[in-house]
Structure formats: structure tokens, C-alpha cells
C-alpha positions in Angstrom: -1.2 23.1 -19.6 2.2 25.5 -19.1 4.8 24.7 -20.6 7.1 23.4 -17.7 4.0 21.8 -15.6 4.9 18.0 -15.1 1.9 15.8 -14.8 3.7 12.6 -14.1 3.7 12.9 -10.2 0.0 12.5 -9.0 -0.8 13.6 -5.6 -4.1 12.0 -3.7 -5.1 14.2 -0.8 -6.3 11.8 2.2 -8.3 12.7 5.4 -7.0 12.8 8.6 -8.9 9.4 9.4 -7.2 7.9 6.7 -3.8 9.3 7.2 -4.1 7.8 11.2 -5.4 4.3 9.9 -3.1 3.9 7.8 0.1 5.3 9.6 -1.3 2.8 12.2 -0.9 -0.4 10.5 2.4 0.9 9.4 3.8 1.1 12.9 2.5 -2.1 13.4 4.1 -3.8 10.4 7.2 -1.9 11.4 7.2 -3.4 15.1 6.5 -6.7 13.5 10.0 -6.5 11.4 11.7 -4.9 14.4 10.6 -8.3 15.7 11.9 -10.8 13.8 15.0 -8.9 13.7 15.7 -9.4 17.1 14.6 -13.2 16.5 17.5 -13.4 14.3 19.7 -11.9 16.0 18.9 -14.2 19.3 19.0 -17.2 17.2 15.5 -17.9 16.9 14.1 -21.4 15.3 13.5 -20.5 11.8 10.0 -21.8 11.7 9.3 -18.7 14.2 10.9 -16.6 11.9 8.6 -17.7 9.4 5.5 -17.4 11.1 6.6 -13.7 12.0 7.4 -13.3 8.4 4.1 -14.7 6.8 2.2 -12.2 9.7 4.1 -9.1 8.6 3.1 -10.5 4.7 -0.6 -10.5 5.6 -0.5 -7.4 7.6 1.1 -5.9 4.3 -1.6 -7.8 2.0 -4.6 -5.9 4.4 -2.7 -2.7 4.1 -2.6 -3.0 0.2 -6.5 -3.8 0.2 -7.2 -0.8 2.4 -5.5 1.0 -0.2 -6.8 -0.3 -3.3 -9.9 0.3 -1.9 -9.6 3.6 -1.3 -7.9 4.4 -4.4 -10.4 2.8 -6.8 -13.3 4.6 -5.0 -11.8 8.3 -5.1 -8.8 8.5 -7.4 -10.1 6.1 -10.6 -13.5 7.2 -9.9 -13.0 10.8 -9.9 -10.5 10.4 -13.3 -13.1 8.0 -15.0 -16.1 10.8 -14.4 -13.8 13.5 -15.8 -13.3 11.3 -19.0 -9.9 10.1 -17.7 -10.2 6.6 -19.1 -6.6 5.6 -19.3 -7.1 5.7 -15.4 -8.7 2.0 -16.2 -5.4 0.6 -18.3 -3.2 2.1 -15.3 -5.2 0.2 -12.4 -5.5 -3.0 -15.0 -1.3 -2.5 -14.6 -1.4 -1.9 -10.8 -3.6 -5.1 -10.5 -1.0 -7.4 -11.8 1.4 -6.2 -10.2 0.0 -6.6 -7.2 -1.0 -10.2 -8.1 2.6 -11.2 -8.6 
């Protein structure tokens, strides 16, 4: 390793399939805010607001499983088969934070 090369900025390289998937469910969560930003602002019943909200929360929940799916079959297994087994205590730490 040189000198001046910083390895604490990892980089996973996705496939166009994945990119579009989940770019797509991102637009859609970003409409869904859009949305209940114009319920507030028209005054909207605050149990519609909260319906909106808890949608835009499981939409965010599928995107984090998609994810953590994907991450824990390329990235963790990749670092695990080249010996990387700190890779184990980091997704341990992602885990619970994700479990909050």
C-alpha cells in the first residue's frame, strides 16, 4: 500500500440493473415525501399524514433489504474469501444500526 493511498472510502461497483432498481424506488420514496409535503401544506388530517409517513418508512425498510442483500452477497462475501474477516465485525455494526 503507497504511502498516501486512503483505504477508508470503499467503493462497490453495481450493474446497470441494479443502479435502475434501485434509483427507481428512490424516485418513488421521493414522490411519496413530495406528497405528504403538499398534505401539510393543504392542511391535511394528520392521521393521513401518517399513513403517508409509515408508507414512505416501509418503502425505505424494502430499499434497505434490497441493499443488505446485495451487499452481504457481493461485498462481505468477496472480503470474507480474500481473508477480510473484519468484514464480519463491520456488518455485525451495520446490523444494529439498522435495527435501531
Amino acid at each position: 500500500m503507497e504511502k498516501n493511498e486512503c483505504t477508508c472510502h470503499k467503493n462497490t461497483k453495481r450493474d446497470e440493473e441494479q443502479i435502475k432498481k434501485l434509483i427507481h424506488r428512490l424516485n418513488r420514496i421521493e414522490g411519496q415525501i413530495r406528497g405528504i409535503k403538499g398534505m401539510i401544506e393543504a392542511d391535511a388530517y394528520c392521521k393521513d399524514i401518517l399513513v403517508q409517513s409509515s408508507a414512505v418508512s416501509a418503502a425505505m425498510n424494502a430499499f434497505n433489504r434490497e441493499l443488505l442483500a446485495s451487499h452481504i452477497h457481493t461485498c462481505v462475501v468477496r472480503d470474507i474469501r480474500k481473508g477480510n474477516d473484519e468484514v464480519v465485525d463491520e456488518l455485525v455494526s451495520l446490523l444494529q444500526k439498522l435495527m435501531k
